[in-house]
C-alpha positions as CSV (number, residue, x, y, z in Angstrom):
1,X,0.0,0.0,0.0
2,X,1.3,3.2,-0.8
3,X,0.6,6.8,0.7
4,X,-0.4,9.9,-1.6
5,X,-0.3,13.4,0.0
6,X,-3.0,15.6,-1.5
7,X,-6.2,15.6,-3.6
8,X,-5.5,19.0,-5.6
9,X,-4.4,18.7,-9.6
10,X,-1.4,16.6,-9.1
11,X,-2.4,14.4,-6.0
12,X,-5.4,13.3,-8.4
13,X,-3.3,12.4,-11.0
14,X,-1.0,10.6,-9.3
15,X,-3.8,8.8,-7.7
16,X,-5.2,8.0,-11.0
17,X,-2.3,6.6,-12.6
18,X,-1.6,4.4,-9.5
19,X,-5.4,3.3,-9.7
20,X,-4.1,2.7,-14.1
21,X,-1.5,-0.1,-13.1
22,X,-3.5,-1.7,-10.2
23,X,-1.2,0.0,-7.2
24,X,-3.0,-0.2,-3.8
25,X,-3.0,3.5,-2.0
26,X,-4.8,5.3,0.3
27,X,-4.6,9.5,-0.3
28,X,-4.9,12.3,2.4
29,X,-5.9,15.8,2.1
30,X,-6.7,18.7,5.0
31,X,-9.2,20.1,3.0
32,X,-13.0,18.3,3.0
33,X,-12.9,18.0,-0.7
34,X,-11.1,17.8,-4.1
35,X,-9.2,20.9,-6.1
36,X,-6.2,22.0,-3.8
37,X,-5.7,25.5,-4.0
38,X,-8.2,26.0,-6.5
39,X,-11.1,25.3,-4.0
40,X,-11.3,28.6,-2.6
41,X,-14.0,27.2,0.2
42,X,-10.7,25.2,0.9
43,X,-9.6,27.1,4.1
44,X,-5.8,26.3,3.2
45,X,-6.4,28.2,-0.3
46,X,-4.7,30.8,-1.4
47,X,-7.2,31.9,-4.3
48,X,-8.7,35.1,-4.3
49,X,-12.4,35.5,-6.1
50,X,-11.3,36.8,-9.4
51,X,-8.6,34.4,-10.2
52,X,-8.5,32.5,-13.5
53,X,-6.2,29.9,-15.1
54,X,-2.8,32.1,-16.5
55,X,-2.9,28.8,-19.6
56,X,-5.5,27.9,-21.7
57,X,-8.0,25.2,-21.4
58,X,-6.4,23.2,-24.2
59,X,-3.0,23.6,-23.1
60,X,-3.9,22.6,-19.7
61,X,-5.9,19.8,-19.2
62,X,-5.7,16.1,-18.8
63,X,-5.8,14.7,-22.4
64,X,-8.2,11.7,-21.0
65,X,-10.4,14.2,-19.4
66,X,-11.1,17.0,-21.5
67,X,-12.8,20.5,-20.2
68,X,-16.2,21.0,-21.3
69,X,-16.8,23.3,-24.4
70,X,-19.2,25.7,-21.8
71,X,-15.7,26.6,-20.1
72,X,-14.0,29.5,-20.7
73,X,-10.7,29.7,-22.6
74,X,-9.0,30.8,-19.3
75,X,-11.4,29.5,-16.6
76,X,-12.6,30.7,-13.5
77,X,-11.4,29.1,-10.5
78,X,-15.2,28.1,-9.8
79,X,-14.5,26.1,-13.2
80,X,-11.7,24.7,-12.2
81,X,-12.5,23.3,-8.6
82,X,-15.4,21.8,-10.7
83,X,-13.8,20.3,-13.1
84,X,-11.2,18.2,-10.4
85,X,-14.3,17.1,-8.7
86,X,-15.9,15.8,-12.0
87,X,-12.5,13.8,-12.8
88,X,-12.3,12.6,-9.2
89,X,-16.1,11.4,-9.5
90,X,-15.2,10.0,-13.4
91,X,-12.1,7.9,-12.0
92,X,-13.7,6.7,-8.9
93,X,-10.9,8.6,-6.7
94,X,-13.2,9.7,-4.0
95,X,-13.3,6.4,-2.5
96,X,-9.1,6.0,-2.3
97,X,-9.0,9.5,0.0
98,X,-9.5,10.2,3.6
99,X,-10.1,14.0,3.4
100,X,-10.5,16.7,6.7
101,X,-7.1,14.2,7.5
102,X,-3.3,16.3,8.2
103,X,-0.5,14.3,7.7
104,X,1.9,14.9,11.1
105,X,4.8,13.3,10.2
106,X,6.7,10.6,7.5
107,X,9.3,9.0,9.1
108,X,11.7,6.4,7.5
109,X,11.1,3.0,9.1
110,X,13.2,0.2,7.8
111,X,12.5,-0.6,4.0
112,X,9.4,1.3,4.5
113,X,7.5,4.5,5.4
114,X,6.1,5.3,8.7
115,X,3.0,7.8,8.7
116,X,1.6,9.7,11.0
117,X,-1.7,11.3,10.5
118,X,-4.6,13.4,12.5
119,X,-8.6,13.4,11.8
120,X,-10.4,15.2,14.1
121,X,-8.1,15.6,16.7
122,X,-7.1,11.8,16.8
123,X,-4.2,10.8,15.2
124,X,-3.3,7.5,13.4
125,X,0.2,6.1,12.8
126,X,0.8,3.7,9.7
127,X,3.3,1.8,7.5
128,X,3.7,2.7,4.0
129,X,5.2,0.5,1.2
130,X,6.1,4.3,-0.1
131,X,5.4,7.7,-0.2
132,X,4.1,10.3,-2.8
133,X,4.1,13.6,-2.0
134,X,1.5,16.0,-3.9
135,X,0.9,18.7,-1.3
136,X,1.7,21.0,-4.0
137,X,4.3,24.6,-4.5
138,X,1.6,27.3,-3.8
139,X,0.9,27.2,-0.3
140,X,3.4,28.9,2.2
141,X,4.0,32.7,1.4
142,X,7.5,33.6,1.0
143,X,7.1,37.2,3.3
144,X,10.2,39.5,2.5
145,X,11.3,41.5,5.1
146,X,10.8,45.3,4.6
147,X,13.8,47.8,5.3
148,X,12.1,49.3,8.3
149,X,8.6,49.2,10.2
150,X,5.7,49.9,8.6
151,X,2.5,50.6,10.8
152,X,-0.5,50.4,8.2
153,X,-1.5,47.0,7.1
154,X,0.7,44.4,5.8
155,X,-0.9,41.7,3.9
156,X,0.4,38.8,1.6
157,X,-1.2,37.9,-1.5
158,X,-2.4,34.4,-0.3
159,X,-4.0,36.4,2.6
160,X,-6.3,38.2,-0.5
161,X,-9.7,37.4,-1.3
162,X,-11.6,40.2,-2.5
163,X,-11.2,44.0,-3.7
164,X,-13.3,45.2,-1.1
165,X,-10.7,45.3,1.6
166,X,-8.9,48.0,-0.6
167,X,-11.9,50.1,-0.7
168,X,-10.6,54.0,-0.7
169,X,-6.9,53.0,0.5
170,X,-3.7,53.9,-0.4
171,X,-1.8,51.2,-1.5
172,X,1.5,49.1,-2.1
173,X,1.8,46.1,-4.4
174,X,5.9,44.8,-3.4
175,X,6.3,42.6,-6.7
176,X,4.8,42.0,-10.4
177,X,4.4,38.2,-10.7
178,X,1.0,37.2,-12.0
179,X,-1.0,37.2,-8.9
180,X,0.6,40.5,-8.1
181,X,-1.0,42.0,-11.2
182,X,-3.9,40.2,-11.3
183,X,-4.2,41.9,-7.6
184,X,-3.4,45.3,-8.8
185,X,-5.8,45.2,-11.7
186,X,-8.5,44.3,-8.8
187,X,-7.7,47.0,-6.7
188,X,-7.8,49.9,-9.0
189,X,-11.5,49.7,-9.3
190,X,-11.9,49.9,-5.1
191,X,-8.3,51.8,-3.6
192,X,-7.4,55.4,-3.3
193,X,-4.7,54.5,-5.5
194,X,-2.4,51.6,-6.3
195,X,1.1,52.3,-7.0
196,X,3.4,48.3,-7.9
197,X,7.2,48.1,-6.6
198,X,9.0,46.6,-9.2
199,X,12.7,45.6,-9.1
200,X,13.3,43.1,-11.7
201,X,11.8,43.4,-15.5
202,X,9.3,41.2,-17.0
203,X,8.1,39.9,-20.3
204,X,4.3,40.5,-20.4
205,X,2.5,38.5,-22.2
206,X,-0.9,39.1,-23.9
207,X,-3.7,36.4,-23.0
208,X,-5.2,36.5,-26.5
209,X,-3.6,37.1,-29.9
210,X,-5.5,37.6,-33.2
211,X,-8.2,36.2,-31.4
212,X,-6.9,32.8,-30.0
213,X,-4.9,31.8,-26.7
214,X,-1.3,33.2,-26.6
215,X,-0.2,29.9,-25.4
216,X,-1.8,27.9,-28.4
217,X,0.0,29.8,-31.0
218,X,2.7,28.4,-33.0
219,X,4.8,25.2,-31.9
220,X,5.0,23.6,-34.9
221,X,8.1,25.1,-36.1
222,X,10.6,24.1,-33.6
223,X,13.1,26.8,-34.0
224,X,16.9,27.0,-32.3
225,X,16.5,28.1,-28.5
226,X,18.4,31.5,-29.0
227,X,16.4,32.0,-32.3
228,X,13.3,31.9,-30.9
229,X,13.8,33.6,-28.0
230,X,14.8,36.8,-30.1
231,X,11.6,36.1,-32.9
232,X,9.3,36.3,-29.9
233,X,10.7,38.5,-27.5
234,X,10.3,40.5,-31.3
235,X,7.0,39.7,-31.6
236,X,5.9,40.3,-27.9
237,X,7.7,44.2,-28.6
238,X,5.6,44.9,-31.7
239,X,2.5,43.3,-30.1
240,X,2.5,45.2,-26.7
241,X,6.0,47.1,-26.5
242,X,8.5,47.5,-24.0
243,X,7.7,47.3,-20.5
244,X,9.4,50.7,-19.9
245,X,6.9,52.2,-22.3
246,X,4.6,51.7,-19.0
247,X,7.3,52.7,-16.5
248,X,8.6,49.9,-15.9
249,X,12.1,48.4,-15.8
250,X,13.0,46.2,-19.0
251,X,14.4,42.7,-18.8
252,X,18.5,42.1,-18.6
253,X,17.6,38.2,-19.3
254,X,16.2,36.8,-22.4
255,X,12.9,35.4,-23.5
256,X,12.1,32.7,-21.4
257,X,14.4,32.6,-18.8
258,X,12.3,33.7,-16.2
259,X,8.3,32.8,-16.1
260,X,6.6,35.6,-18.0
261,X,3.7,37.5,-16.8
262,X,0.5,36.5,-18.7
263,X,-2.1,39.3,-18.2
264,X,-3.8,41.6,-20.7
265,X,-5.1,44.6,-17.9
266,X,-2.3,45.7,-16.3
267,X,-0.1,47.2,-19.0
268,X,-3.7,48.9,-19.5
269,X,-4.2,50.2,-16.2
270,X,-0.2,51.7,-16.0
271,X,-0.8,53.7,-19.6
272,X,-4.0,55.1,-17.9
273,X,-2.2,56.1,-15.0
274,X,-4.8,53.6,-12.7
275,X,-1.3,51.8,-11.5
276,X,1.7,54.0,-10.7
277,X,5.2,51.8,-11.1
278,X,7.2,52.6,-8.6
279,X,11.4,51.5,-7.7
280,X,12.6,49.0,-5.4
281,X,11.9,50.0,-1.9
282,X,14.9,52.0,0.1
283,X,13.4,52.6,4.1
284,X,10.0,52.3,5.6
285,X,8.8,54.1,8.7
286,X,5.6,54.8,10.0
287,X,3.4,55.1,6.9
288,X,6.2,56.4,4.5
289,X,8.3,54.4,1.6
290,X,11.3,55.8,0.0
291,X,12.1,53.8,-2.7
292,X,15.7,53.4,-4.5
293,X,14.5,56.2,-7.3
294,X,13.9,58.8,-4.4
295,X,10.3,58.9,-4.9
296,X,8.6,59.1,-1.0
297,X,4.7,58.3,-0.7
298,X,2.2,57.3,2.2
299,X,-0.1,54.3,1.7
300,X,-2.4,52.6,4.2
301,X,-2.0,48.8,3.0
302,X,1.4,47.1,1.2
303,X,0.3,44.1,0.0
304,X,3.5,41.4,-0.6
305,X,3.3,39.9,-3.9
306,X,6.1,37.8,-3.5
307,X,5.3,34.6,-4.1
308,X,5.8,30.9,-2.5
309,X,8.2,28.6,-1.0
310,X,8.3,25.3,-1.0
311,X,7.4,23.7,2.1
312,X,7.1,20.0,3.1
313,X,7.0,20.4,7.2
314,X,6.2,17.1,7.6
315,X,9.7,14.9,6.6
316,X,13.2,16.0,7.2
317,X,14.4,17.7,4.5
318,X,17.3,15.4,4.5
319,X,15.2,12.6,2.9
320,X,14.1,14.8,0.5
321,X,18.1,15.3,-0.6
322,X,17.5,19.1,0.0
323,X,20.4,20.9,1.6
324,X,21.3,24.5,1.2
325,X,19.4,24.7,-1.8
326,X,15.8,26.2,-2.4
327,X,14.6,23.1,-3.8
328,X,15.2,19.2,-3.2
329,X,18.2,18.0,-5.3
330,X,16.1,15.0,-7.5
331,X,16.0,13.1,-10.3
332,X,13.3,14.6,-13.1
333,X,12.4,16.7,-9.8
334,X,10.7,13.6,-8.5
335,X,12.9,10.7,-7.9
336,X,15.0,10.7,-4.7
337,X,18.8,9.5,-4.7
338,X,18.7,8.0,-1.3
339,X,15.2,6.2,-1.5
340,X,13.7,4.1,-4.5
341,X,10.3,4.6,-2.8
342,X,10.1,8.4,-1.6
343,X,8.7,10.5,-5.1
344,X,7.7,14.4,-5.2
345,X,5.4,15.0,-7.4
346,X,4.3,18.2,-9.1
347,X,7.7,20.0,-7.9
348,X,7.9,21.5,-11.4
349,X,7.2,23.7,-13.2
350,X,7.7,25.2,-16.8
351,X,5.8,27.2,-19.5
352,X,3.4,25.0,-21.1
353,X,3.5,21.8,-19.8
354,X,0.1,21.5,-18.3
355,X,-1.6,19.3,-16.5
356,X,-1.0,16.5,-18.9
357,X,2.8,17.2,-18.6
358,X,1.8,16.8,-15.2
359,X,0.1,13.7,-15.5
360,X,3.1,12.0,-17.6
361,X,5.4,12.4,-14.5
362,X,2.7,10.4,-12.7
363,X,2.4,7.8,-15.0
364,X,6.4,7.2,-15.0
365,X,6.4,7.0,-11.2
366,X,3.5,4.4,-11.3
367,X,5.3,2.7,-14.1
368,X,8.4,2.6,-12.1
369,X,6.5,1.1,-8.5
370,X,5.2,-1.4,-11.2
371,X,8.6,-2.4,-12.7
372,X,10.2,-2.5,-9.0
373,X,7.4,-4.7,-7.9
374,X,8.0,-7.5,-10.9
375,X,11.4,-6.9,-10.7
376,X,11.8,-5.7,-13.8
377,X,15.5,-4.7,-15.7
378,X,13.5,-1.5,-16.7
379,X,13.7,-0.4,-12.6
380,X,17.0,-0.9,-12.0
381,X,18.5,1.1,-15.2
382,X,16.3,3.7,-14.1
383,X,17.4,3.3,-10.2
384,X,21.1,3.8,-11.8
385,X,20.5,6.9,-13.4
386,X,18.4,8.8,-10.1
387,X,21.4,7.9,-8.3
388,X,23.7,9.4,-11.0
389,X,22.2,12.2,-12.2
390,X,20.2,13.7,-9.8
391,X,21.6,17.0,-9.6
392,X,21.1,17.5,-13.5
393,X,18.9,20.1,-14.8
394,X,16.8,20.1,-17.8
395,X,16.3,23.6,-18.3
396,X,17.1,22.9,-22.5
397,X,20.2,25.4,-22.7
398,X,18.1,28.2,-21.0
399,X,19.8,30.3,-18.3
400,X,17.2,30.4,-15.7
401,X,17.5,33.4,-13.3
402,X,18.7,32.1,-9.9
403,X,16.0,32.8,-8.3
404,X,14.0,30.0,-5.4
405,X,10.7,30.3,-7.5
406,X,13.0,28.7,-10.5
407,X,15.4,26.7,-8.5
408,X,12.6,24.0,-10.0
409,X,12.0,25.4,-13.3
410,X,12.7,23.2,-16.3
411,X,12.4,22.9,-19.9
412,X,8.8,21.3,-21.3
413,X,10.2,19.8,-24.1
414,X,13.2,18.3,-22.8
415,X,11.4,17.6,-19.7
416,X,8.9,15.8,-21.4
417,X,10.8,14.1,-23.0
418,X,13.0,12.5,-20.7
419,X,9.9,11.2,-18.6
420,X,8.1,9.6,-21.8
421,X,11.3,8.2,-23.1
422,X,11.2,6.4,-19.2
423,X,7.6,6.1,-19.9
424,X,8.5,3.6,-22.6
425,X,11.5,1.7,-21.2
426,X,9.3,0.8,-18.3
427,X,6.3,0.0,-20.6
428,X,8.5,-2.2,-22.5
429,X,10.0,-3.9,-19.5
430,X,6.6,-4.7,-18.0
């Protein structure tokens, strides 16, 4: 029997690709339901009511599960968190979970996995043939610390729910990743004004072009990496221009080598003065920000847009291989080095790979528990390369910025892959 941690996007399909090949498991999840983050009833969430999917539709879901034509191009998070629950109910998954349940604590014992979990106050300790861990990358806020003490309100964006608590405020948006616009086109319609601190540039990204999803144009011209990071960083110039034609700082990386911004308001709202772009910040005190460009204004909230950590509280880091780095050293950013039955899934991310990119890691994890189990060759060559070349990175020639949010950032296509050329090894082996 095997353990999954979490019933969002990628706990389900690793739960389903496990239920595929016929491996016993039993999944847990704090939340009372389905969806993960995207269930904003979920009281762990970190949705906010106006959220929608940054991909599209097509570029996004499971291929054996398609969205419905009724939902939007870039849904809602409503349509999401529905559309989980309607795959969980399709596969049968409901029945595998034990929901409302925390996992405490997974602790090595012998050749297997001792866990610990609480329902309801009572907790429950049992043994594991192996682990997968699916809790998800979006969940504790990474909280800068400010140069000084600010005495307004200081919120972070997974704190955010609706516009209405920026009703006639002066306010502070420290970052510019999606949510952080997303949250600034929201509060220009309710706050005194909305000025963003920016530090870093950003390729912006329109949601639709000529009509169709951004993210579903082209692809089928495989061009050189460096060539096509010039022809669309072009093409993203003549399409939207520069971001310091809104005030904001320009990029000193290429195309790709950080995740873009994909939103198609807030380049509005800065050319209609509803946003104000502002430095880094220099000091805070009182109510006052001096930022680096020697601008000084007074705002009632700052709002941290800065992002996520990852955070697995409940193993040693240590058996996750993850030492003075910001993400665990693995294999594919799944298999561990030190254990052939500890996996992390969904600790990946890259620009168009989806769920169903997603789901392939799955079903090369469940592969592999299946080829161990028969005691197939296919297990062992694989077993000799997660031991040997865990610490490579397929980023596919890009230089990523060293930043935490990318210290798992890879490559889709060579990512992809890598896990479906293990996809048919193992196939073949079974």
């Amino acid at each position: 029997m095997y353990a999954v941690i979490g019933a969002g996007p990628m706990g389900l399909a690793t739960a389903r690709n496990l239920q595929k090949y016929d491996i016993p498991f039993v999944g847990f999840d704090l939340n009372t339901d389905v969806g993960g983050l995207w269930d904003i009833d979920n009281p762990h969430s970190t949705m906010y009511e106006s959220a929608h999917l940054i991909s599209s539709k097509k570029m996004t879901e499971f291929r054996e599960f398609p969205m419905s034509e009724d939902v939007a191009t870039y849904p809602h998070h409503s349509q999401m968190k529905r559309y989980f629950q309607d795959y969980a109910k399709h596969f049968g998954l409901y029945e595998h979970y034990e929901f409302s349940t925390r996992v405490v604590n997974v602790v090595r014992d012998g050749d297997e996995w001792r866990v610990t979990t609480e329902t309801g106050g009572e907790q429950q300790c049992r043994r594991f043939a192996g682990v997968l861990i699916a809790n998800g990358t979006l969940h504790k806020p990474n909280v800068a610390d400010l140069p000084g003490s600010f005495d307004g309100e200081l919120m972070h964006s997974s704190e955010y729910r609706k516009a209405s608590v920026f009703e006639g405020k002066r306010m502070l948006i420290v970052g510019c990743g999606n949510s952080a616009c997303d949250i600034a086109v929201d509060a220009v319609h309710r706050a005194a004004s909305v000025d963003i601190s920016v530090r870093r540039g950003y390729y912006f990204l329109p949601k639709f072009i000529g009509g169709k999803a951004s993210d579903s144009i082209g692809g089928k011209l495989k061009l050189p990496r460096g060539l096509k990071q010039r022809v669309d960083a072009r093409l993203i110039r003549l399409l939207v221009g520069r971001p310091s034609d809104y005030g904001l700082p320009d990029p000193d990386y290429k195309m790709y080598e950080s995740h873009p911004v994909v939103n198609s308001l807030v380049l509005h709202h800065l050319g209609h003065g509803d946003i104000t772009p502002q430095t880094d910040i220099a000091s805070v005190e009182g109510d006052t920000v001096t930022f680096t460009s020697g601008q000084i204004r007074q705002y009632d909230l700052i709002l941290m847009g800065t992002g996520y950590k990852l955070d697995y509280p409940f193993i040693d880091p240590a058996e996750l291989n993850w030492q003075n780095s910001d993400a665990p050293q693995l294999y594919l950013n799944v298999f561990s080095p030190k254990h052939d039955n500890l996996f992390m899934m969904g600790m990946v991310e890259a620009a168009g790979l989806g769920w169903e990119g997603r789901n392939e890691q799955a079903e090369m994890v469940a592969l592999y528990i299946r080829a161990r189990q028969r005691g197939d060759a296919s297990a062992d060559a694989l077993a000799s390369k997660i031991r040997s070349e865990a610490e490579q990175t397929l980023d596919g020639g890009f230089d990523y910025l060293k930043l935490a949010r990318m210290a798992y950032y890879v490559h889709k296509d060579s990512y992809r892959n890598a896990v479906n050329t293990h996809i048919a090894e193992l196939s073949r082996g079974a």
